[in-house]
N, C-alpha and C positions, 0 to 999 in steps of 0.2 A: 770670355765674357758670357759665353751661352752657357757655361758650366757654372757660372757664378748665379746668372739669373734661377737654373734647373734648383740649386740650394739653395738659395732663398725661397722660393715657392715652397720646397718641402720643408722647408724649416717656417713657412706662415701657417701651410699645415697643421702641423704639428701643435703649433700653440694655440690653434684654435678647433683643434679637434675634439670632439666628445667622447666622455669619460664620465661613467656614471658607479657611485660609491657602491660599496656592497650593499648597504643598509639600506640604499634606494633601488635597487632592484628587487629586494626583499620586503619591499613594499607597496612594489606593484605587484607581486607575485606571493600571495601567503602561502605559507606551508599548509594551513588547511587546505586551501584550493587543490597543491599535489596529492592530497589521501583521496580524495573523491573524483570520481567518475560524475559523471553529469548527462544527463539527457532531456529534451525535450518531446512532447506529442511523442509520448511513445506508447506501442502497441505490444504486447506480448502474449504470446499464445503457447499455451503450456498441453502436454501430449503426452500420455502413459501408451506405452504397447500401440503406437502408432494410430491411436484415438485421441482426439482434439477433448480434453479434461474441463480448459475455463482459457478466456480473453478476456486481458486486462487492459484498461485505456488509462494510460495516466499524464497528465500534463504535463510533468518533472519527475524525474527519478535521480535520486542522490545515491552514491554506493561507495559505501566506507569499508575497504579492507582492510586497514589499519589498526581499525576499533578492535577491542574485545570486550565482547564478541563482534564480530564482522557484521552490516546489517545493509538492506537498503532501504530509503524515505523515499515514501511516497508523500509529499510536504503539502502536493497541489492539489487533490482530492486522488478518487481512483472510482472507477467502475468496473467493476468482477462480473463475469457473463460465468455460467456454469453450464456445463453442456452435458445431456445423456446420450448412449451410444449411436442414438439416430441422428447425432448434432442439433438437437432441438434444445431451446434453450430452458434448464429446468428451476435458476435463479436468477438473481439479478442483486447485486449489493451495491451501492456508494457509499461513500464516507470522505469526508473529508482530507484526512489521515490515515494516511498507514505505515506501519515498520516492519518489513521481515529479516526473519533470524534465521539465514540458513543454511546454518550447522545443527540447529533443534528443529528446522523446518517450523517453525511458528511464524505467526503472522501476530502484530497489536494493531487492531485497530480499532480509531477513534474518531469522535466527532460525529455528531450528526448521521449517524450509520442507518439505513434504509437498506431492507434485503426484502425482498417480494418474491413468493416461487410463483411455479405455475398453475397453482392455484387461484392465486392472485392473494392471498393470506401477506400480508406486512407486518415484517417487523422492525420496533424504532428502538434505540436503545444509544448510548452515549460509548461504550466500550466493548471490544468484544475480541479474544482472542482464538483465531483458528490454529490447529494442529492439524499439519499435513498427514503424518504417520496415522493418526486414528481418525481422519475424515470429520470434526467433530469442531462447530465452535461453540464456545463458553463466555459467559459474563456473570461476574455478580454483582454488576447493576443495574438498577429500575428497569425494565423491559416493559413495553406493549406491543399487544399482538393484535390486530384489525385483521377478522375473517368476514365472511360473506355474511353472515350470524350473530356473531358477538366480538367483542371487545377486551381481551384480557390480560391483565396487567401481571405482574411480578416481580423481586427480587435478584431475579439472576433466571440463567436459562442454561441447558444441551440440548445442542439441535445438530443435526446430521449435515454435511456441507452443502444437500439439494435446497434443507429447510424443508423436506416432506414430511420430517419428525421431529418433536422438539418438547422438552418438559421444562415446565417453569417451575420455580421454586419460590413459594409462598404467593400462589396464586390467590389475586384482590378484584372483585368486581364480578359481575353476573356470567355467569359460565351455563351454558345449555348444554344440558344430558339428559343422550336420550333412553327412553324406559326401558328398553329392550336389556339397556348394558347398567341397568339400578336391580341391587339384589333384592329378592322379594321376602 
């Protein structure tokens, strides 16, 4: 009798046990979700020859090996801190948006971009791609530059990664020069 009751128990088991189809487990689980790495509140601190380079704050970090080219999003904005050799801070960038490529070492970033060195000089601009290999970002769109002085606009820009140099391209609006550097 005990051995009758033991099979029957395993046998109500059995019929009422949970069993979930393939098609439902692959719908809780997408195959995007497995290409991507995923992070929150993250910090990264980036170091050449054991100097502190730039810290990055970003909200979310997305990271696609899968892709080609491989990349990671920064989706939730991002703040770039740029440091010179005394760790003093010699930029500052946000943007909303960012993507790095890094098999070309590029960076796109977009949206609402603010970079201010330690001048205090600002620049606003909607797009802007940096290249790690030649230290240098680029845009060819609308740019403004707000210095201590003047205000000036442009089609596109190269500026050095500090942003202590930077030439605009089809500068618009009142530029101050001084006499010393106007030929006579």
């Amino acid at each position: 009798m005990n051995k009758l009751f033991t099979a029957f128990i395993l046998f109500s088991f059995s019929l009422f046990s949970c069993k979930n189809k393939q098609s439902e487990i692959q719908d809780i689980v997408s195959k995007s979700m497995l290409k991507e790495d995923r992070a929150e509140e993250v910090t990264i601190i980036y170091s050449e020859a054991a100097k502190v380079k730039f810290r990055l704050y970003a909200d979310e970090l997305i990271r696609n090996e899968i892709a080609k080219p491989h990349y990671t999003d920064f989706k939730k904005g991002i703040r770039l801190e740029a440091f010179n050799d005394s760790l003093n801070i010699e930029s500052v960038l946000t943007a909303k948006f960012a993507r790095y490529y890094e098999e070309k070492q590029n960076v796109l970033i977009r949206d609402n971009i603010i970079v201010v060195n330690k001048k205090g000089d600002r620049l606003s601009t909607e797009e802007l791609v940096w290249n790690q290999q030649l230290q240098k970002f680029y845009t060819l769109k609308p740019v403004s530059i707000h210095t201590s002085t003047q205000v000036i606009y442009g089609d596109g820009l190269e500026a050095n990664q500090d942003f202590s140099w930077y030439q605009i391209t089809n500068i618009k609006g009142i530029v101050r020069v001084m006499k010393a550097s106007m030929p006579e």
